[in-house]
NUMIFI-908241 format. One record per atom (N, C-alpha, C): x, y, z. Coordinates in steps of 0.05 Angstrom, whole numbers, padded with zeros to 5 digits, always signed. Layout:
N
XYZ;...
# end
This chain:
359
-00310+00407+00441;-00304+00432+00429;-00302+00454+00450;-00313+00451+00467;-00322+00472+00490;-00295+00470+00506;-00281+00441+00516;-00257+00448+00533;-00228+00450+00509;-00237+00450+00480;-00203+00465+00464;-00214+00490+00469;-00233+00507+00467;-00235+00531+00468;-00228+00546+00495;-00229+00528+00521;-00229+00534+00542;-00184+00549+00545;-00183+00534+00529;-00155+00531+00528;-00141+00556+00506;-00132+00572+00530;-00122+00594+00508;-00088+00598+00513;-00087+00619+00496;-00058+00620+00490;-00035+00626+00512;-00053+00643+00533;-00039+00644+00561;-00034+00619+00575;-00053+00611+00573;-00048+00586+00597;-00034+00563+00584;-00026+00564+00555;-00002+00534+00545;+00025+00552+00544;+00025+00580+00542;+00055+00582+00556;+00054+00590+00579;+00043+00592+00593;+00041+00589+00627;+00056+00560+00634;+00040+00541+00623;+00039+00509+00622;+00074+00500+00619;+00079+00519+00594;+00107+00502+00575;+00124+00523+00592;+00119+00545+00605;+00146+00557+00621;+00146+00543+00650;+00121+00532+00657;+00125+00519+00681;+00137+00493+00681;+00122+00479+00653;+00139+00452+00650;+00173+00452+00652;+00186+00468+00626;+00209+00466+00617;+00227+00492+00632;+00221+00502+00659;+00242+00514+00671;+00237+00510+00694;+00260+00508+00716;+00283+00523+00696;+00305+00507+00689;+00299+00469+00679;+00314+00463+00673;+00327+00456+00643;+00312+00466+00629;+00318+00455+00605;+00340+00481+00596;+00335+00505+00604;+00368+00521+00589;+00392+00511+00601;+00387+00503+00623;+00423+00487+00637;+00418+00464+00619;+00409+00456+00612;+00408+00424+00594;+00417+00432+00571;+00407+00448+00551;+00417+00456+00529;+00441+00457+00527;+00451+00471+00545;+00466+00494+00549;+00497+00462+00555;+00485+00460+00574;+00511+00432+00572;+00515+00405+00554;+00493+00407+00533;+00490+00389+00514;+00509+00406+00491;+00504+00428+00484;+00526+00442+00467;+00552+00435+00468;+00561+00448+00493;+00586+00440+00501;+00591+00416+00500;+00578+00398+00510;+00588+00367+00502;+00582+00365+00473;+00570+00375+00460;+00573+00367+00425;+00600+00379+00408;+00611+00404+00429;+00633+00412+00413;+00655+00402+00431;+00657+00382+00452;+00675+00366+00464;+00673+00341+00447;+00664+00324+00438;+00657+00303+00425;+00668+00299+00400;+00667+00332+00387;+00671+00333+00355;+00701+00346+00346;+00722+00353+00376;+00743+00349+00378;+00740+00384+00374;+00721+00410+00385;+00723+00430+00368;+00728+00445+00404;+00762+00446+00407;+00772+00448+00434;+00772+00476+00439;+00781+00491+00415;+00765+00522+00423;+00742+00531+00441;+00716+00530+00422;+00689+00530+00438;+00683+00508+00461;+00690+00488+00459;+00691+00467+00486;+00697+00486+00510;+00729+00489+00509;+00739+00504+00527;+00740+00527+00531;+00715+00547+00520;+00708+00567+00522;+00684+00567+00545;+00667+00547+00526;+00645+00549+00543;+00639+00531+00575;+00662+00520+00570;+00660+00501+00598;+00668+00524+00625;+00686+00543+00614;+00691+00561+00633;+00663+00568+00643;+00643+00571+00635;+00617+00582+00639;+00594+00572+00647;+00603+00541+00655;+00579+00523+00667;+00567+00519+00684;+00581+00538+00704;+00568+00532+00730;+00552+00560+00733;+00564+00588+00725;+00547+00604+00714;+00532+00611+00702;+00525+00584+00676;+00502+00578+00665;+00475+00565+00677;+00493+00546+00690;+00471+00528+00706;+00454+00546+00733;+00471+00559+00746;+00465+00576+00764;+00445+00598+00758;+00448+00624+00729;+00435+00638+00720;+00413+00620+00713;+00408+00603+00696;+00389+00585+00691;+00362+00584+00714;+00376+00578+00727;+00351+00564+00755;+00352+00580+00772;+00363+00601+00778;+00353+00623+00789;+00323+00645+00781;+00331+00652+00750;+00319+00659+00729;+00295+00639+00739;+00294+00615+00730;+00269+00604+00734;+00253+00605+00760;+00276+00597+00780;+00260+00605+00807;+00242+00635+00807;+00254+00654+00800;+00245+00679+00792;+00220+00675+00783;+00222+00660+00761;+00194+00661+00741;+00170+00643+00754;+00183+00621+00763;+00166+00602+00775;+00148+00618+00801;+00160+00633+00810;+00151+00652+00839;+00118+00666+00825;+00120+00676+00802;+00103+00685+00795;+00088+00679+00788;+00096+00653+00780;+00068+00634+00751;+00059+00617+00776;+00072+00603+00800;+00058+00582+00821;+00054+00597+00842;+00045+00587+00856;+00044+00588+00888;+00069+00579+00898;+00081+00596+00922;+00102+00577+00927;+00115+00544+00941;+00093+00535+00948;+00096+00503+00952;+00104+00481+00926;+00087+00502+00900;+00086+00482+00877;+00120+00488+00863;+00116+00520+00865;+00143+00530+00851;+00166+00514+00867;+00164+00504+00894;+00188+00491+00902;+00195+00460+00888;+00167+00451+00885;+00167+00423+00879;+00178+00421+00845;+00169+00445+00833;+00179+00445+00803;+00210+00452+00812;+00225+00466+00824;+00248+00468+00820;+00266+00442+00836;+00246+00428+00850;+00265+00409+00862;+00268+00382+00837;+00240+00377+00827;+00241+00362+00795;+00258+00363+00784;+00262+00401+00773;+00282+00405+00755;+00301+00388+00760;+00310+00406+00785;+00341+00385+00795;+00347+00363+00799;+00327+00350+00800;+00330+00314+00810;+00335+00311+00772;+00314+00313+00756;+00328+00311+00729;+00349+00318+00711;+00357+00344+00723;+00382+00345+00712;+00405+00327+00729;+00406+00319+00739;+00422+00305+00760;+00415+00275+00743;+00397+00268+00740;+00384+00238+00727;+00405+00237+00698;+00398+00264+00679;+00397+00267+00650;+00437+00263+00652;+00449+00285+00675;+00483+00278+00674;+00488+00269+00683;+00481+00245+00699;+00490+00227+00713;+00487+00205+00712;+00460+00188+00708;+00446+00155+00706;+00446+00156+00680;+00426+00167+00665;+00411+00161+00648;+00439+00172+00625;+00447+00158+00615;+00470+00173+00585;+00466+00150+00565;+00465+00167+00542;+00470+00150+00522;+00499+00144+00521;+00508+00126+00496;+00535+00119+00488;+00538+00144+00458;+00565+00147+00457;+00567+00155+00427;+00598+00144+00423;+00601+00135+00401;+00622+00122+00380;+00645+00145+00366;+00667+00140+00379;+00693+00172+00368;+00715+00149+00370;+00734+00141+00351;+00755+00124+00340;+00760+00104+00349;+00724+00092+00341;+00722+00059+00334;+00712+00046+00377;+00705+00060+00385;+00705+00068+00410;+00673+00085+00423;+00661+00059+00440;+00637+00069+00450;+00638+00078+00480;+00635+00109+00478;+00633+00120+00504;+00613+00127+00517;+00608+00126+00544;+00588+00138+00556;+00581+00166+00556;+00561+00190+00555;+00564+00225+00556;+00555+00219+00587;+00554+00202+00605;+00561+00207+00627;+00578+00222+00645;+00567+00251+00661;+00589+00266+00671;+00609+00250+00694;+00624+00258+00695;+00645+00237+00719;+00632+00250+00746;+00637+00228+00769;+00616+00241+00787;+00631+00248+00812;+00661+00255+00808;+00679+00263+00822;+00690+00241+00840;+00715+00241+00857;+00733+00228+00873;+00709+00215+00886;+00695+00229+00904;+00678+00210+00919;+00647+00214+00907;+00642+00213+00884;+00621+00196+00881;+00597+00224+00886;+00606+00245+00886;+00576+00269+00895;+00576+00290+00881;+00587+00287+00858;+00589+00318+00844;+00561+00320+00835;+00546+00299+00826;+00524+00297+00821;+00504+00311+00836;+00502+00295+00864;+00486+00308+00884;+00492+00341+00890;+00522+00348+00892;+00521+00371+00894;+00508+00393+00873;+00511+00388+00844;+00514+00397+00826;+00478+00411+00830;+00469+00379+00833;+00439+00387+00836;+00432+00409+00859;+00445+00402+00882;+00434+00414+00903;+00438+00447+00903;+00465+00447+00883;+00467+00479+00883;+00451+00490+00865;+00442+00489+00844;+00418+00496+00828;+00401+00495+00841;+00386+00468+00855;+00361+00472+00889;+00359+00502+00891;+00378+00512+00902;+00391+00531+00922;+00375+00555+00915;+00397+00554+00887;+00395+00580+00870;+00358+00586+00850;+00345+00561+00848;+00320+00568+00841;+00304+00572+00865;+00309+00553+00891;+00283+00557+00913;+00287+00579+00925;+00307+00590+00927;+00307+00621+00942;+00283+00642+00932;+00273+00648+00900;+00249+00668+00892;+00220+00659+00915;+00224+00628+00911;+00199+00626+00918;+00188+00621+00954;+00228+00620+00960;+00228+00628+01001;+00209+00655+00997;+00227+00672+00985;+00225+00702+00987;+00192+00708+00985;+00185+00706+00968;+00151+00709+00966;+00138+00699+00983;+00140+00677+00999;+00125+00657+01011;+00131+00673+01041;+00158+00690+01047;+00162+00701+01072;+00148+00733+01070;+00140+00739+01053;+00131+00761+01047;+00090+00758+01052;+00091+00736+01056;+00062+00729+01058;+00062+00699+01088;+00081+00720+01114;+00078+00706+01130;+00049+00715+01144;+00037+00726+01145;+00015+00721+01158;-00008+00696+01157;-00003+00690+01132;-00023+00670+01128;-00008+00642+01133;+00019+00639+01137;+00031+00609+01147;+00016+00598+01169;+00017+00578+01174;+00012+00571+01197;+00038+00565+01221;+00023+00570+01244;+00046+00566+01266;+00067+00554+01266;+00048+00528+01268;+00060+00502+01267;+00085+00504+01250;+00081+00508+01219;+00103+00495+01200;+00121+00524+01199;+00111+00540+01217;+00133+00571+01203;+00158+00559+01214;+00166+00554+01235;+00196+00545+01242;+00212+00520+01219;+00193+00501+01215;+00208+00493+01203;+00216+00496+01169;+00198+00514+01162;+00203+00525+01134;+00219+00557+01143;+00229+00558+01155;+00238+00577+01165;+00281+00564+01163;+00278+00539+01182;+00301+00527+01181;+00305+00525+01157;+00297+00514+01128;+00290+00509+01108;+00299+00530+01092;+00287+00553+01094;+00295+00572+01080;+00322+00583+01095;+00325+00592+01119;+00355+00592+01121;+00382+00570+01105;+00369+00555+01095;+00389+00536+01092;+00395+00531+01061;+00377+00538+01051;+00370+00553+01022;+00391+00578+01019;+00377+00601+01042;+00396+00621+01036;+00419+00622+01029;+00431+00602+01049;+00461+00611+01060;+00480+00585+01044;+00459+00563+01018;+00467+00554+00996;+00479+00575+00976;+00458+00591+00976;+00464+00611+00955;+00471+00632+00965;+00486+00638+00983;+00503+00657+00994;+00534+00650+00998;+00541+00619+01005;+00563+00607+01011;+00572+00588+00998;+00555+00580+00970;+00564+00557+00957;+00588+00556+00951;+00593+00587+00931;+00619+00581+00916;+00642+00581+00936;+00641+00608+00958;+00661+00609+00985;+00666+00576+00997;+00654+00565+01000;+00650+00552+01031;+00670+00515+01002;+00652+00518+00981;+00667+00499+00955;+00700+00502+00956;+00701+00532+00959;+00723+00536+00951;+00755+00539+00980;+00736+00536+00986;+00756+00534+01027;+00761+00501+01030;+00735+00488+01023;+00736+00460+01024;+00753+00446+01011;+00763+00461+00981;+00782+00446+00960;+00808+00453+00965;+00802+00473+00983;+00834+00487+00993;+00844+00513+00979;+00819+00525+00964;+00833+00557+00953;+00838+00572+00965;+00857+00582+00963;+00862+00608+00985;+00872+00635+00964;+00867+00663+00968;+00875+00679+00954;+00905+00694+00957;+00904+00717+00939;+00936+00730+00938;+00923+00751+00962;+00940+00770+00974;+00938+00784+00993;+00915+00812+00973;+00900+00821+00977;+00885+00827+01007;+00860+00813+01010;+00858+00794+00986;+00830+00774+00972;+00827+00762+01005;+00846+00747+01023;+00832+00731+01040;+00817+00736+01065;+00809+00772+01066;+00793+00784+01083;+00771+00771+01072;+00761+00771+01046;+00737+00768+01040;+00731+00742+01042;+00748+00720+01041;+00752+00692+01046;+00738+00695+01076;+00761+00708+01094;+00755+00700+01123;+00741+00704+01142;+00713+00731+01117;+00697+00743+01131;+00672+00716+01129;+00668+00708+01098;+00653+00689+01095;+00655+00662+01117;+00672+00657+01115;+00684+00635+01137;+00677+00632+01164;+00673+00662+01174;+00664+00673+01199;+00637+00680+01201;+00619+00673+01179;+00594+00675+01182;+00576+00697+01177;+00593+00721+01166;+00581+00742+01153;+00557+00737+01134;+00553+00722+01124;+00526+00717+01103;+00508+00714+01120;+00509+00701+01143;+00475+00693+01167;+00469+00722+01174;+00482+00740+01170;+00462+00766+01171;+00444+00766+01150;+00445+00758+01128;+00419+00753+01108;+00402+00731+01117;+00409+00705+01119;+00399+00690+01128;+00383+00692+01152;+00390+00703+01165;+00382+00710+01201;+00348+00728+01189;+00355+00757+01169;+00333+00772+01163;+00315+00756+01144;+00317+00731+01131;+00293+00721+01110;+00283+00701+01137;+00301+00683+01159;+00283+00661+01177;+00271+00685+01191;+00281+00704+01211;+00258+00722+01218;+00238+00718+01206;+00239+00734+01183;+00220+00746+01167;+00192+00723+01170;+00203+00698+01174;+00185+00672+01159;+00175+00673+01200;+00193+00662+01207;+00187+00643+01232;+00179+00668+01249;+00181+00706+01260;+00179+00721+01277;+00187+00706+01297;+00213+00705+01296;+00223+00705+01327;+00253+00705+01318;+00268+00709+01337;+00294+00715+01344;+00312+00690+01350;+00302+00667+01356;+00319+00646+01366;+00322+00626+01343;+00298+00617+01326;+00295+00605+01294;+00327+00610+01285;+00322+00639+01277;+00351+00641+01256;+00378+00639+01271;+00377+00637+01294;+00402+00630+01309;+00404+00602+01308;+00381+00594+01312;+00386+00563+01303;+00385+00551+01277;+00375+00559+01258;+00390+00564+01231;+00414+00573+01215;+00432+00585+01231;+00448+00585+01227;+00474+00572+01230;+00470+00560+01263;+00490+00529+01259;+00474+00504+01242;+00446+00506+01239;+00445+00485+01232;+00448+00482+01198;+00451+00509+01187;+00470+00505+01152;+00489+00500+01157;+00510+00511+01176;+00542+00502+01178;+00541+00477+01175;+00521+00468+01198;+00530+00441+01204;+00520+00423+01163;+00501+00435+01156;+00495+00418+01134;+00518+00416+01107;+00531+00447+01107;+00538+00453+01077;+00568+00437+01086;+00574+00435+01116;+00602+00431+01124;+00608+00395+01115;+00582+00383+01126;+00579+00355+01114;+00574+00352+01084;+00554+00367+01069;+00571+00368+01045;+00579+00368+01024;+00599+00384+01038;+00629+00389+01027;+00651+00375+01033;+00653+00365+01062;+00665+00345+01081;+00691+00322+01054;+00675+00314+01044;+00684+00295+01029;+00706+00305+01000;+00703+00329+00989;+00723+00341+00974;+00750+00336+00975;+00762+00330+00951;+00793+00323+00948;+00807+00347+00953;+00818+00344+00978;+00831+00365+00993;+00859+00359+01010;+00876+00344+00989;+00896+00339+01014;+00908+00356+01030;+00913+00354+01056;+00933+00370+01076;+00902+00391+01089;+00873+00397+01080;+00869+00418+01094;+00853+00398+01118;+00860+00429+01134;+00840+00430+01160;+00813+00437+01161;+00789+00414+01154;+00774+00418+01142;+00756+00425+01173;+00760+00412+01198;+00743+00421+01226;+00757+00450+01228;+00768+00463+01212;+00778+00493+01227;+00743+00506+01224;+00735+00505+01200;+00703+00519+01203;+00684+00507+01225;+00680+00482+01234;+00664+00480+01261;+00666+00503+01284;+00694+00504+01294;+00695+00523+01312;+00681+00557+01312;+00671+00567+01286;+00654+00579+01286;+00631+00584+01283;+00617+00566+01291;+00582+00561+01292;+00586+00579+01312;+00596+00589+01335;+00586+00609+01350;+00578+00636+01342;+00598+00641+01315;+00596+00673+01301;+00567+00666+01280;+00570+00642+01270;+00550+00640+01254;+00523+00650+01261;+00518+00632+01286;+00496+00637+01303;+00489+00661+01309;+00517+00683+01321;+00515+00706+01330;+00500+00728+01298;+00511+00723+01282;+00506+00742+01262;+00477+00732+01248;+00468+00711+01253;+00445+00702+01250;+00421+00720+01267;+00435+00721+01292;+00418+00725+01309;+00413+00755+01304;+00435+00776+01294;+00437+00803+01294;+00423+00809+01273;+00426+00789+01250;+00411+00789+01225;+00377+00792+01228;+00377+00787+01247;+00340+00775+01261;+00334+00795+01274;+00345+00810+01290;+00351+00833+01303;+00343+00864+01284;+00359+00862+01262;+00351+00878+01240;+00325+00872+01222;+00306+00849+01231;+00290+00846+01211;+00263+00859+01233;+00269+00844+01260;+00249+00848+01275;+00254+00865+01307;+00273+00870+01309;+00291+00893+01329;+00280+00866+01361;+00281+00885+01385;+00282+00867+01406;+00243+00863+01409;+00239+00849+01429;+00208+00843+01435;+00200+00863+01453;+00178+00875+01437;+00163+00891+01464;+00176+00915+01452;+00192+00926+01436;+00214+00955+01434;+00230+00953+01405;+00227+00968+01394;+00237+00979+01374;+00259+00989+01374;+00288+00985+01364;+00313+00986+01363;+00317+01008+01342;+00331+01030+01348;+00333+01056+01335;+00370+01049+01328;+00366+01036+01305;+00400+01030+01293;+00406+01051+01287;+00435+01061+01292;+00436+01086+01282;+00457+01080+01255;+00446+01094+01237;+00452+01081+01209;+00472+01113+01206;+00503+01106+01193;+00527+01123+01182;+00523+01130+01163;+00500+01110+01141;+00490+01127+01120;+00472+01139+01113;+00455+01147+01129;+00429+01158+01122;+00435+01196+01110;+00457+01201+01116;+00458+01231+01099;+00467+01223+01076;+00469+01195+01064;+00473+01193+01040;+00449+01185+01018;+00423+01197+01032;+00398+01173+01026;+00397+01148+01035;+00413+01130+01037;+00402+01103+01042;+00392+01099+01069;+00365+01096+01071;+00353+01102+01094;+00351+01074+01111;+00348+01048+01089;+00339+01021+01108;+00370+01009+01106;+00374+01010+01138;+00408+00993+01141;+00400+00967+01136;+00377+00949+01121;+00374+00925+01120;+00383+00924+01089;+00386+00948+01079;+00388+00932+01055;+00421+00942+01053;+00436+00954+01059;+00459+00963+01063;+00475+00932+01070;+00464+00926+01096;+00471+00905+01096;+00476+00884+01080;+00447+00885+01065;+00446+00859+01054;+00472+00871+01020;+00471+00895+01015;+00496+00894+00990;+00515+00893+01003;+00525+00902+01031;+00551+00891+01031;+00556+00870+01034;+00531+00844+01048;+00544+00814+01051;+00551+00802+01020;+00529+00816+00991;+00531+00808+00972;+00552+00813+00956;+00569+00842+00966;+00588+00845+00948;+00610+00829+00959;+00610+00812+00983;+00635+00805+00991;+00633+00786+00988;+00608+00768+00981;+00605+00743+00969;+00605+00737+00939;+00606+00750+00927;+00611+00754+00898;+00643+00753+00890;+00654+00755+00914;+00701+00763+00899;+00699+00721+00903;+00689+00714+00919;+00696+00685+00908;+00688+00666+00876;+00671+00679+00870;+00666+00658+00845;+00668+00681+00821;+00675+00698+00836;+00689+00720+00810;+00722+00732+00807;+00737+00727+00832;+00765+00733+00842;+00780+00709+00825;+00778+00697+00803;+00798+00676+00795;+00815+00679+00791;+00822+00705+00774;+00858+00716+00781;+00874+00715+00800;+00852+00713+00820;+00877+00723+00850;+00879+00704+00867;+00867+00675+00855;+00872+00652+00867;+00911+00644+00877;+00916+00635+00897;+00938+00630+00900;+00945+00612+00890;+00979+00611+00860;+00981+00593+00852;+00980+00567+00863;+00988+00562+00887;+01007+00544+00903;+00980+00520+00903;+00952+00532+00909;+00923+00509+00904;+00917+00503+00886;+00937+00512+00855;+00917+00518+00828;+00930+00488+00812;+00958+00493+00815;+00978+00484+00799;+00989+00451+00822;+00995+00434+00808;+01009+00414+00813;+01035+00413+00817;+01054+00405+00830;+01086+00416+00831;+01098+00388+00818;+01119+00386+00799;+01110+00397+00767;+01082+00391+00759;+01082+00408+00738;+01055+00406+00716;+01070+00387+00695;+01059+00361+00691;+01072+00345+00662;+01065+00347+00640;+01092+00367+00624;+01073+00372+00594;+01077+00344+00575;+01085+00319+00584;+01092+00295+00565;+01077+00277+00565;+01085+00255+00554;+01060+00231+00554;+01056+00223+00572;+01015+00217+00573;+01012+00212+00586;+00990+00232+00602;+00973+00232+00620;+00950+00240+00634;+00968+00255+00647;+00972+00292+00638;+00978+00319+00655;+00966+00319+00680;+00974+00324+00700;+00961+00333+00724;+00969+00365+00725;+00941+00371+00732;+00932+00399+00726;+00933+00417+00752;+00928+00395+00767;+00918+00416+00802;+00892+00408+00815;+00890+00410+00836;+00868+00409+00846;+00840+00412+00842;+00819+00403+00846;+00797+00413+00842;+00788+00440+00862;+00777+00457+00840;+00768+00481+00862;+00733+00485+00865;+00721+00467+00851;+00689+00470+00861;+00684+00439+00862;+00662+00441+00864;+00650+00405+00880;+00632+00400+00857;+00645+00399+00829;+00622+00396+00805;+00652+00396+00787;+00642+00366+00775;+00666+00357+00754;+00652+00355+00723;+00655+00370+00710;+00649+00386+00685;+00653+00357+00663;+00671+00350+00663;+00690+00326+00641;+00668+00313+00644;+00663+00293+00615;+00652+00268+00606;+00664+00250+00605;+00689+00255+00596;+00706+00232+00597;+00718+00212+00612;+00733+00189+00615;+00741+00180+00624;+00764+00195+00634;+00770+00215+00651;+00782+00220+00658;+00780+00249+00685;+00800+00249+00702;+00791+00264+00729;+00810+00289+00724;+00821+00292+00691;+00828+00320+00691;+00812+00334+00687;+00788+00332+00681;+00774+00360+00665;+00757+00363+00687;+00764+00380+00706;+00749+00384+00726;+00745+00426+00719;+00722+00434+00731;+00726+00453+00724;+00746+00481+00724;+00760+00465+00746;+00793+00495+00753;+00803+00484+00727;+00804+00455+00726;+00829+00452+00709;+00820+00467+00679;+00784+00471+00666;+00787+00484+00642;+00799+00510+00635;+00791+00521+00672;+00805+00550+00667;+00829+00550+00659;+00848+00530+00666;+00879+00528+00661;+00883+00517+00634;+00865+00494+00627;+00865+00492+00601;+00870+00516+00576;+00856+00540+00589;+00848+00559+00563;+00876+00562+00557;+00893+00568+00576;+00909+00578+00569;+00949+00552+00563;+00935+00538+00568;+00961+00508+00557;+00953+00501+00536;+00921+00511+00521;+00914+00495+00501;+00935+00504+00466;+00948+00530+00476;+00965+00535+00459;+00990+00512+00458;+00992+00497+00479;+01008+00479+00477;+01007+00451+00475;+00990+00438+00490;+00983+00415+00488;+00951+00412+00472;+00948+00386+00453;+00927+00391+00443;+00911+00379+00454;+00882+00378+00445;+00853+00374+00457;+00854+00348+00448;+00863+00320+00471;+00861+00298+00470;+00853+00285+00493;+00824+00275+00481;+00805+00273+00507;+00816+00234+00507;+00822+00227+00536;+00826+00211+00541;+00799+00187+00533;+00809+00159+00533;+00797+00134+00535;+00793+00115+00547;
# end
């Protein structure tokens, strides 16, 4: 009697928000959609598929968020790495069958050309939930120990600059390129403009200056492998190696602004301070964010020439749609059209061709 009483109302939703996030709203959330793919209801299907990777993303961010507060951050990492290994398990291994005209199919997601949409799918959610609980854990560097600050330091750079470069770095890999003046923002990312964030959170963790310089080739070198494997005919996928030097450099400047030089304090002279904004760290950090935001929000101004197939076949027979433009293939079906560029294009052919999911 003594340990039900011990047990109160805080601590079982403490319990059930730590258990069930932050994966269970991306789960829901893609179980819908597959129930109105299934039941032939191509409206809402292809409404909401537009919105999956921004579901999945808000999802486990949100939780990372929450998890930061309710754990410690060693535990909050281990719950968001769970999450992700399960949702990865739930769309990928583990599927039931379901029965649509006389015909048993797998709800198995397709796991792309080479076999890793899965792993990616997971790893970018990783990304987007372990970052709350980098952030807190670098905020309470005094109590790290020596030893492990560097390498949770590499760690969290590599985190960062997931969730700083996913959608960019996805979308260079598949071969998108924008309409004119979009590919400044392309070619700033490219060039390593985000390791100024990255550079100020490994500071922050490791106090030293050389960590985040070396965190910052060593995400290139990770997110570049991969991505490496993406159905990309014709690109020059080593053109990004050749800049681990800028990477490094802006890493290093990034580190620079968190912790200035050793021994001396660096008097930046900030252009905006007669406008109020007094810390150029955080200036910084909205402009790397606003210029990382026109890639997984600029879909208009994608250049047709990566979007579209030369012809598009409206006749019988499996349409080819275009390229893939992220490293996460949406479709259940037996089939490698429904990738997620192609639903965006869907929305708008679905006036023409109807919602017939392949067998």
């Amino acid at each position: 009697m003594s340990a039900l009483s011990s047990i109160s109302p805080k601590l079982v939703l403490r319990t059930s928000l730590t258990a069930f996030f932050p994966w269970l709203p991306a789960y829901l959330f893609e179980r819908v959609d597959f129930w109105f793919g299934i039941t032939g209801n191509g409206t809402w299907y292809y409404n909401l598929s537009g919105f999956r990777l921004e579901a999945d993303v808000v999802s486990f961010a949100l939780g990372g968020v929450l998890l930061a507060f309710l754990l410690r951050p060693h535990w909050a990492l281990l719950q968001v790495l769970l999450s992700a290994v399960l949702v990865w398990i739930l769309f990928y291994v583990t599927c039931g069958p379901f029965r649509m005209n006389g015909l048993l199919h797998s709800d198995c997601y397709q796991t792309g050309p080479d076999g890793l949409a899965g792993f990616r799918l997971s790893l970018m959610m990783f990304c987007f939930g372990a970052l709350p609980p980098l952030v807190k854990a670098a905020d309470k560097r005094d109590r790290l120990s020596p030893k492990t600050r560097p390498l949770l330091a590499l760690f969290a750079g590599f985190v960062e600059t997931g969730v700083m470069t996913w959608f960019p770095l996805s979308a260079w890999f598949s071969g998108v390129t924008y309409l004119p003046p979009f590919p400044l923002f392309q070619a700033a990312i490219v060039a390593g403009i985000p390791m100024l964030i990255t550079g100020m959170l490994t500071a922050r963790i490791s106090r030293s200056l050389w960590i985040p310089t070396i965190a910052g080739i060593f995400s290139l070198l990770c997110f570049t492998g991969v991505f490496w494997t993406l159905l990309c005919p014709s690109c020059q996928r080593e053109l990004l190696l050749p800049t681990a030097p800028f990477w490094a450099l802006f890493a290093f400047l990034g580190a620079l602004l968190e912790l200035g030089l050793p021994g001396r304090r660096i008097l930046w002279k900030n252009p905006f301070k007669t406008f109020g904004l007094n810390d150029l760290r955080l200036i910084v950090t909205a402009a790397v964010i606003i210029i990382c935001l026109w890639a997984p929000l600029a879909y208009a101004f994608w250049s047709p020439s990566v979007l579209y197939a030369n012809p598009i076949s409206p006749g019988p027979g499996q349409p080819t749609l275009g390229l893939p433009s992220y490293p996460y293939v949406a479709g259940f079906y037996n089939s490698t059209q429904y990738r997620i560029c192609c639903l965006e294009i869907a929305r708008q052919l679905r006036q023409s061709q109807p919602f017939t999911p392949s067998t």
